[in-house]
N, CA, C and O of each residue as an XYZ file, in Angstrom:
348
protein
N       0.843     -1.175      0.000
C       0.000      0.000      0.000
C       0.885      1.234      0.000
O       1.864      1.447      0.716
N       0.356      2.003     -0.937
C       1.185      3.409     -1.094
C       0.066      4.561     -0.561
O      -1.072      4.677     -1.017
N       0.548      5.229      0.312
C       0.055      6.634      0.472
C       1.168      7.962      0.469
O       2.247      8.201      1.010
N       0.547      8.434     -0.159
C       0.744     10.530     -0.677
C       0.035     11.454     -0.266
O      -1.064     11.830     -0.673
N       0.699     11.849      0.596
C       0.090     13.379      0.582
C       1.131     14.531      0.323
O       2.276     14.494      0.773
N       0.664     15.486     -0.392
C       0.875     16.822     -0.410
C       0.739     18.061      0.532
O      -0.321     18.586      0.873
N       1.707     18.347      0.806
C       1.442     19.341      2.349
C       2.153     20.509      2.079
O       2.805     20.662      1.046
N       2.043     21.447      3.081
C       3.100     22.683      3.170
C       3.504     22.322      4.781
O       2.963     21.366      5.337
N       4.366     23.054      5.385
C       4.759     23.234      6.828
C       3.840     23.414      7.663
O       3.787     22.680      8.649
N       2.774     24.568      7.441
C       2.122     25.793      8.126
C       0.680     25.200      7.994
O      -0.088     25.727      8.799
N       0.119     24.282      7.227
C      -0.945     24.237      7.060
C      -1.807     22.961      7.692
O      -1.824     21.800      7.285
N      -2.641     23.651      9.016
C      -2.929     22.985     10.232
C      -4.286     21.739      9.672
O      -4.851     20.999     10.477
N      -4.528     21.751      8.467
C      -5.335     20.767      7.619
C      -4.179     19.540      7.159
O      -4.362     18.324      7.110
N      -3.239     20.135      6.922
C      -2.262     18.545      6.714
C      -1.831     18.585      7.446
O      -1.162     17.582      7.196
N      -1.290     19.042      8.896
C      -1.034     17.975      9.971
C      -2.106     17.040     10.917
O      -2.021     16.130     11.742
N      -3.344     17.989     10.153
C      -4.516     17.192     10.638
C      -4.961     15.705     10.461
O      -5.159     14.797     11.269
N      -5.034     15.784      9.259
C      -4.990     14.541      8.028
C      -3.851     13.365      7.982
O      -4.127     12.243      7.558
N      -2.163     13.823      8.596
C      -1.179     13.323      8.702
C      -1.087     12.434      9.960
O      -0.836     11.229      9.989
N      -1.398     13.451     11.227
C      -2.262     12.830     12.608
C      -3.153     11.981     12.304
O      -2.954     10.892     12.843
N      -4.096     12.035     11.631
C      -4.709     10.701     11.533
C      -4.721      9.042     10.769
O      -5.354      7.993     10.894
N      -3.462      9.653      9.831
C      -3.021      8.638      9.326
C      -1.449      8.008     10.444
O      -0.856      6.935     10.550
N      -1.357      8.946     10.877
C      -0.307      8.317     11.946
C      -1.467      7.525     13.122
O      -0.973      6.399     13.185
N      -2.273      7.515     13.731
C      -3.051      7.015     14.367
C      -3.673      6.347     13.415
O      -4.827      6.412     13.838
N      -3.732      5.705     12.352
C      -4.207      4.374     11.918
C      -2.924      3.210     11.672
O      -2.942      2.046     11.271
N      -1.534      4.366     12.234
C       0.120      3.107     12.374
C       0.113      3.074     11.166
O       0.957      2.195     10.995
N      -0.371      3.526      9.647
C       0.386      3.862      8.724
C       1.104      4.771      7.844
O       0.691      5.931      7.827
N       2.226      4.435      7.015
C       3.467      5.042      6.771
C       2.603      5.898      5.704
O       1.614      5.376      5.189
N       2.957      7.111      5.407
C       2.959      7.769      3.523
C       4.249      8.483      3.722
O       5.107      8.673      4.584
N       3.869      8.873      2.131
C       5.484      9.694      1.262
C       4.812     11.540      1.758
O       3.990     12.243      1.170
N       5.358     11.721      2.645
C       4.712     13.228      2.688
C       5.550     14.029      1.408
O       6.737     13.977      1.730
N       5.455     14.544      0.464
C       5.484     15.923     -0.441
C       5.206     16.996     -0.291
O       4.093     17.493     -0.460
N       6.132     17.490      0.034
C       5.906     19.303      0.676
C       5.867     20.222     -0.614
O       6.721     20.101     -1.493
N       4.932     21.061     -0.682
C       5.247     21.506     -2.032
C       5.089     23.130     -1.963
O       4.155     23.795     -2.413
N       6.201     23.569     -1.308
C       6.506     24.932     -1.274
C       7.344     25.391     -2.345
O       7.558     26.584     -2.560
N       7.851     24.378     -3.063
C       8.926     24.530     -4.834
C       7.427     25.243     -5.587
O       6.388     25.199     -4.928
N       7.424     25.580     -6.327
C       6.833     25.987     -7.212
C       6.404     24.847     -8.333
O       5.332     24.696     -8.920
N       7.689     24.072     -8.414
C       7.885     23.097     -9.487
C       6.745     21.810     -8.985
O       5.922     21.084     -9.544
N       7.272     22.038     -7.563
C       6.226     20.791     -6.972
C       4.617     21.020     -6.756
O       3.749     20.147     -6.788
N       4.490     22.070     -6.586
C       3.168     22.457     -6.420
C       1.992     22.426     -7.325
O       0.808     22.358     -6.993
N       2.911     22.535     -9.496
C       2.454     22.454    -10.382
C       2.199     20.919    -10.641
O       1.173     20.504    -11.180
N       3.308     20.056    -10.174
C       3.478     18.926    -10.696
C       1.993     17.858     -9.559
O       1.491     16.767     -9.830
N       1.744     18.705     -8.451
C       0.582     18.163     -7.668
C      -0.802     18.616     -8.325
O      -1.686     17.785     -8.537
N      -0.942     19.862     -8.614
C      -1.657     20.451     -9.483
C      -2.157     20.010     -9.998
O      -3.319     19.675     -9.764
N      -1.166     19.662    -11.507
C      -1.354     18.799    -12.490
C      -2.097     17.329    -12.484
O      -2.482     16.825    -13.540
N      -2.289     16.601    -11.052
C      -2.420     15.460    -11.135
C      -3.574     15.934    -10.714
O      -4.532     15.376    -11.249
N      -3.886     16.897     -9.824
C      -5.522     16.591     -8.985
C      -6.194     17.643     -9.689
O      -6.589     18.617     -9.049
N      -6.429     17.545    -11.326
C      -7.263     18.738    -12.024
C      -7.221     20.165    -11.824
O      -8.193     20.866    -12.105
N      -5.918     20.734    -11.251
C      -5.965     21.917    -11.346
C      -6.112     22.542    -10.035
O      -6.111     23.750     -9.798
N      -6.276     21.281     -8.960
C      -6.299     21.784     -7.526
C      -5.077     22.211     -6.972
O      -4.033     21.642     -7.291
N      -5.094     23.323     -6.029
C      -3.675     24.105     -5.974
C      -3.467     23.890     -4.284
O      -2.331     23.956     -3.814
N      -4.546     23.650     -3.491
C      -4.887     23.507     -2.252
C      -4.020     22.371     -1.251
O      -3.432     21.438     -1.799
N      -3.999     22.488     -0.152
C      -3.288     20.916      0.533
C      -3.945     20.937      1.910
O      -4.457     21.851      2.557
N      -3.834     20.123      2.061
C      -3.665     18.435      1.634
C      -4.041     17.905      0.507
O      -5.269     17.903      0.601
N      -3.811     17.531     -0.326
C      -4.128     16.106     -1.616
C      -3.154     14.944     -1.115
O      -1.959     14.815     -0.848
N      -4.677     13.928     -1.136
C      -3.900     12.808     -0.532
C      -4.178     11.494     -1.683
O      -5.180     11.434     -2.397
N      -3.260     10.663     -1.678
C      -3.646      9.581     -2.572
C      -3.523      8.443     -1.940
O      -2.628      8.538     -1.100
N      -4.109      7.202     -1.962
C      -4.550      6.062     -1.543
C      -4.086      5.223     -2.196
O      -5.076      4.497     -2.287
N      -2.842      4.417     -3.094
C      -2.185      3.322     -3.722
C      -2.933      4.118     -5.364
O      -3.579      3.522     -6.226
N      -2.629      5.281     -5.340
C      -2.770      5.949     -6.611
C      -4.451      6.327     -6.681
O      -5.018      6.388     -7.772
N      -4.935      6.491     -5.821
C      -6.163      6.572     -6.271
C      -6.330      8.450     -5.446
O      -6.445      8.670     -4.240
N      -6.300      9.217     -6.259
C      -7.072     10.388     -5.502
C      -8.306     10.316     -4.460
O      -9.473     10.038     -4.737
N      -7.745     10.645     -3.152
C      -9.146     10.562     -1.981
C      -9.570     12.101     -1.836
O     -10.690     12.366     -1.401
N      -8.390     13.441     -2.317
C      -9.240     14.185     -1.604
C      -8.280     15.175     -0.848
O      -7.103     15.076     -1.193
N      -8.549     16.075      0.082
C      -8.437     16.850      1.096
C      -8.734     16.207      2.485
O      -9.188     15.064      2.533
N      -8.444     17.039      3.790
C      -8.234     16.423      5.036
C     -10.119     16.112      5.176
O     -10.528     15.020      5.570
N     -10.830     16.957      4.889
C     -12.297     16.762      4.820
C     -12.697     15.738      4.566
O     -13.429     15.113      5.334
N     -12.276     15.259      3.299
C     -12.584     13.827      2.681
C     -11.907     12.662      3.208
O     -12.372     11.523      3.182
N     -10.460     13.098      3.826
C      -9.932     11.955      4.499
C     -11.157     11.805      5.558
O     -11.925     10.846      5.473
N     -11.313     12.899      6.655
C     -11.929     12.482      7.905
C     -13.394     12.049      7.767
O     -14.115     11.580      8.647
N     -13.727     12.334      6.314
C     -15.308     11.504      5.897
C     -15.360     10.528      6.102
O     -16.082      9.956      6.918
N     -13.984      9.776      4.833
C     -13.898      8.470      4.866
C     -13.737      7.666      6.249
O     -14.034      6.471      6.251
N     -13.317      8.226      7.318
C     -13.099      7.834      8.588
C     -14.127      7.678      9.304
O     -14.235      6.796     10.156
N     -15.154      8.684      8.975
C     -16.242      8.798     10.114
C     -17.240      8.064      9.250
O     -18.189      7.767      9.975
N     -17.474      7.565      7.780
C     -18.252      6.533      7.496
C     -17.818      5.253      7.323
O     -18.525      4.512      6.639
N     -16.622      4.753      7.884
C     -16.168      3.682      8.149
C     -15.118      2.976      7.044
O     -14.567      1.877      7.110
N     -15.029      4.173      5.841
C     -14.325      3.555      4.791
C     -13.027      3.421      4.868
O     -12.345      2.506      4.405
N     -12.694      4.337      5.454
C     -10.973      4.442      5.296
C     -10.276      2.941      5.682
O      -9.537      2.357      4.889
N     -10.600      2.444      6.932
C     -10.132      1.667      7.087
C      -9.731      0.469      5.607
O      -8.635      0.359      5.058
N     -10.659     -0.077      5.362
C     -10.719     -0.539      4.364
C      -9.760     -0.547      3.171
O      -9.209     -1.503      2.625
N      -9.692      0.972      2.864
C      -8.610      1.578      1.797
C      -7.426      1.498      2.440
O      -6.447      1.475      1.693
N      -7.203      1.444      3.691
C      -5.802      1.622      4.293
C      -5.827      0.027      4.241
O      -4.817     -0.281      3.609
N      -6.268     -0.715      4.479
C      -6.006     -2.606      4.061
C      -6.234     -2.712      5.477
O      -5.798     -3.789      5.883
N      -6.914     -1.787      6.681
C      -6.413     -2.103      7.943
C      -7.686     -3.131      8.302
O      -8.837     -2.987      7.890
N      -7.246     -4.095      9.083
C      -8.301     -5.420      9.726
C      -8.939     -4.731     10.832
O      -8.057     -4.008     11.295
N      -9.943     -4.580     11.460
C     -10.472     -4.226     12.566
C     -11.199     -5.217     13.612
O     -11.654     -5.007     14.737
N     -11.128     -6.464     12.754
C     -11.470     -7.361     13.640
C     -13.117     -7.542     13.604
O     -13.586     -8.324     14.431
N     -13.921     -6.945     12.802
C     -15.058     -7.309     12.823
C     -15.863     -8.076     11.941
O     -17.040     -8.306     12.221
């Protein structure tokens, strides 16, 4: 399983989103994209979105910290993260 997110330093929505993927005990590639170069090249992938968090799920676009904590609070994430819960 691969996870991505796109972040800046300062922006209290991706350490939000990052916190909660650290409290599900899994790893991502954080991408900081204060380059210019990087920011286009994130851009480019999520239609023109310039915003962060953009997070990806084993290549699949999920979204912003909003949509992460959706997927959380309707029970999906787990799932996408491969995590077992035992039920």
């Amino acid at each position: 399983m691969t996870i991505e997110i796109y972040t800046t330093p300062t922006c209290p929505f991706c350490h939000a989103a990052k916190d909660l993927l650290r409290a599900k005990l899994v790893s991502f590639e954080e991408i900081v994209v204060t380059d210019p170069d990087k920011r286009a090249a994130m851009s480019a992938r999520v239609d023109g979105r310039t915003s962060v968090p953009q997070i990806f799920i084993n290549g699949t676009h999920v979204g912003g910290c909003d949509d992460l904590f959706m997927l959380e609070e309707s029970g999906k994430l787990n799932a996408l993260l491969a995590i077992n819960t035992g039920a």
